[in-house]
C-alpha positions in Angstrom: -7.8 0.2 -5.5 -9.7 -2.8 -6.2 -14.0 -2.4 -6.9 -16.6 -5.0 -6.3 -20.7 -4.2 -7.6 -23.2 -6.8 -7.5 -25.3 -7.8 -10.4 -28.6 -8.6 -10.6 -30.8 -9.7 -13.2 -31.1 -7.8 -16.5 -27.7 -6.1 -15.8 -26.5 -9.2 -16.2 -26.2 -8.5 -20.0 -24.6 -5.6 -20.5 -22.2 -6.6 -17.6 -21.4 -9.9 -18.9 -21.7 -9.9 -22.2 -21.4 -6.3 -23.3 -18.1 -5.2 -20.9 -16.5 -8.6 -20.3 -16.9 -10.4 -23.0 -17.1 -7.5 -25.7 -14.0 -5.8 -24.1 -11.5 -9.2 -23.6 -8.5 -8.8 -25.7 -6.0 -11.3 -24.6 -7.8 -14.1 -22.7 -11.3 -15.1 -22.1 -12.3 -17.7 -19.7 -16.1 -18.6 -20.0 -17.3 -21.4 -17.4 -21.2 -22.0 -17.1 -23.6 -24.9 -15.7 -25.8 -24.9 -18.9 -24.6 -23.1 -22.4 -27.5 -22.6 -24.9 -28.2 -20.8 -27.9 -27.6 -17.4 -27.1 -27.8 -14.7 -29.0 -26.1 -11.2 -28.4 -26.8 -7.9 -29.7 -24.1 -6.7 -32.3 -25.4 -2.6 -33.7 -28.5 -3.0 -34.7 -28.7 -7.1 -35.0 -28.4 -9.9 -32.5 -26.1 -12.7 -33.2 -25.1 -15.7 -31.9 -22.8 -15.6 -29.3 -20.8 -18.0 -30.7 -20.2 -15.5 -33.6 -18.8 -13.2 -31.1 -16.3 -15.6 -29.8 -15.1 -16.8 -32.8 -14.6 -13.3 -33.8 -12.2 -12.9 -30.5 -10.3 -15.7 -31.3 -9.6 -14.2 -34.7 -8.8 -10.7 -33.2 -6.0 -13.3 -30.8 -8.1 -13.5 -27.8 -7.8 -16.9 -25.4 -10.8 -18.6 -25.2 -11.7 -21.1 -22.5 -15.6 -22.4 -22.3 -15.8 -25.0 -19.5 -19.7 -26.4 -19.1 -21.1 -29.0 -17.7 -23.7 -30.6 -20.3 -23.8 -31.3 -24.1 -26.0 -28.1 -25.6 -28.8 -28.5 -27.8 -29.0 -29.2 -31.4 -29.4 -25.5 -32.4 -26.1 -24.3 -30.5 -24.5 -27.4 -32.3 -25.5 -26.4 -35.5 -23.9 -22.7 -35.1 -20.8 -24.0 -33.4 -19.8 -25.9 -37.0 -20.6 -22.4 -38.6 -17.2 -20.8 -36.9 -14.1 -22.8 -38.1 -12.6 -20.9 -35.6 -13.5 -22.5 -32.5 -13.0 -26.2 -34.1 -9.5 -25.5 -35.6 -8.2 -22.3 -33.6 -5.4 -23.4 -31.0 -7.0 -20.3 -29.0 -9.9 -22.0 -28.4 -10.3 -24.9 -25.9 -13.4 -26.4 -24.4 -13.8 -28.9 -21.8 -16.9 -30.8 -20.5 -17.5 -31.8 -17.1 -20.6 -33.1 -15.2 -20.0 -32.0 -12.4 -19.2 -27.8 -13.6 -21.9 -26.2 -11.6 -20.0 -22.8 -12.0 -20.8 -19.5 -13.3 -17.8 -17.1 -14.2 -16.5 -15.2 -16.8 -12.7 -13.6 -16.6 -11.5 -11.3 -18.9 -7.9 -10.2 -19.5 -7.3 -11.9 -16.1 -7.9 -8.3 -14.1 -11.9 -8.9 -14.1 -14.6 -11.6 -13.1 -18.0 -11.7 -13.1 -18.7 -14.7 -10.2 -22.5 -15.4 -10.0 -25.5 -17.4 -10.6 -26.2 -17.1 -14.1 -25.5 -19.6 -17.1 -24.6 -18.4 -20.6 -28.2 -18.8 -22.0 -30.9 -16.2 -23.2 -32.8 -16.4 -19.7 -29.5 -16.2 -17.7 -27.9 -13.5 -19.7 -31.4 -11.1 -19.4 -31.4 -11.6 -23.4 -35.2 -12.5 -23.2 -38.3 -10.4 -22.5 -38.5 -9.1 -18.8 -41.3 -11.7 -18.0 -39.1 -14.7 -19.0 -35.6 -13.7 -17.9 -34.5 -16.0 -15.0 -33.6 -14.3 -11.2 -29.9 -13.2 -11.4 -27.6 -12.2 -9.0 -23.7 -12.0 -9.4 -20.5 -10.2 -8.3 -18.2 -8.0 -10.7 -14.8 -7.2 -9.3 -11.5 -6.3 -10.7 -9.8 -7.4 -7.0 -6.4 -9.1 -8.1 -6.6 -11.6 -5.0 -10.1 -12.5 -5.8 -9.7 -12.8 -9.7 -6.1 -14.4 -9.7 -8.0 -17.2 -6.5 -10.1 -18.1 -9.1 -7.8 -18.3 -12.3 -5.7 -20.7 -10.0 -8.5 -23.4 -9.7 -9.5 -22.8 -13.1 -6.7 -23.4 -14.4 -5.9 -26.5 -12.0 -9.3 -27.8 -13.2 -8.5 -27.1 -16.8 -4.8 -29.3 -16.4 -7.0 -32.2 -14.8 -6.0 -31.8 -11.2 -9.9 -32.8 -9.9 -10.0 -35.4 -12.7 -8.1 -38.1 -11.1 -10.0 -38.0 -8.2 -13.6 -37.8 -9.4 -16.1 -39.9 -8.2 -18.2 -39.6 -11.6 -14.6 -40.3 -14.2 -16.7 -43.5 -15.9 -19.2 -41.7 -17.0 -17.8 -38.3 -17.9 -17.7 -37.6 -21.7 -14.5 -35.8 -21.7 -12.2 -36.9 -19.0 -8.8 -34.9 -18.9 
């Protein structure tokens, strides 16, 4: 029997980050609005996100971060730290304008669908008083979750591509 539990705000992070993204172990699809530098907590230290999925594509895990903007100097700076997601065929990341999407799927049995982006104040990873107003669904429903790996994936291949309104000035057109 399939389970749905909204998500709001400061669960966010452990939900997200902590049993999704922590617990993938053959695929990880990551698609977001905005992607900053965000830092997760790893025992006793917080890390940059980025280290944590480099760390599943080493471990074999899929990854697949679709966002919609270039990120800031500092995430640039970490993402040439991890050879792994600049060489790793299990890592692919596509750019489009027009991503105003937030979900994460792991292993293809669970999604979180929602509002927040993978940044500190989206995540809950700042103070209470600066985290952003969050509100998301988990659900391991096969229908729901396999719905959404379909256009995923169709948007991965280019399938809305060839019909975009907004092709000339996309930086990454499939």
């Amino acid at each position: 029997m399939s389970s749905h539990r909204i998500v709001l705000n400061e669960e966010t992070y452990e939900t997200v980050l902590h049993d999704l993204v922590m617990g993938a172990e053959r695929l990880l699809w990551l698609v977001t609005a905005d992607i900053k530098d965000l830092h997760i907590r790893q025992g006793r230290r917080f890390v940059p996100f980025l280290k944590i999925l480099a760390e599943k594509i080493s471990e074999g895990v899929e990854v697949r971060l679709i966002h919609a903007k270039e990120p800031g100097p500092r995430f640039r700076k970490d993402f040439d730290r991890f050879p792994e997601l600049i060489e790793s065929e299990l890592f692919e990341r596509v750019l489009c304008p027009r991503m105003h999407m937030k979900c994460v799927i792991a292993d293809g049995r669970r999604a979180y669908i929602g509002s927040a982006n993978l940044t500190g104040a989206g995540m809950g990873a700042k103070h209470r008083d600066r985290r952003n107003f969050e509100a998301g669904v988990l659900t391991d429903d096969p229908v729901m979750v396999g719905e959404m790996m379909a256009f995923l994936d169709a948007f991965h291949l280019g399938d809305h591509c060839l019909k975009c309104q907004l092709r000339k000035v996309c930086p990454d057109p499939v």
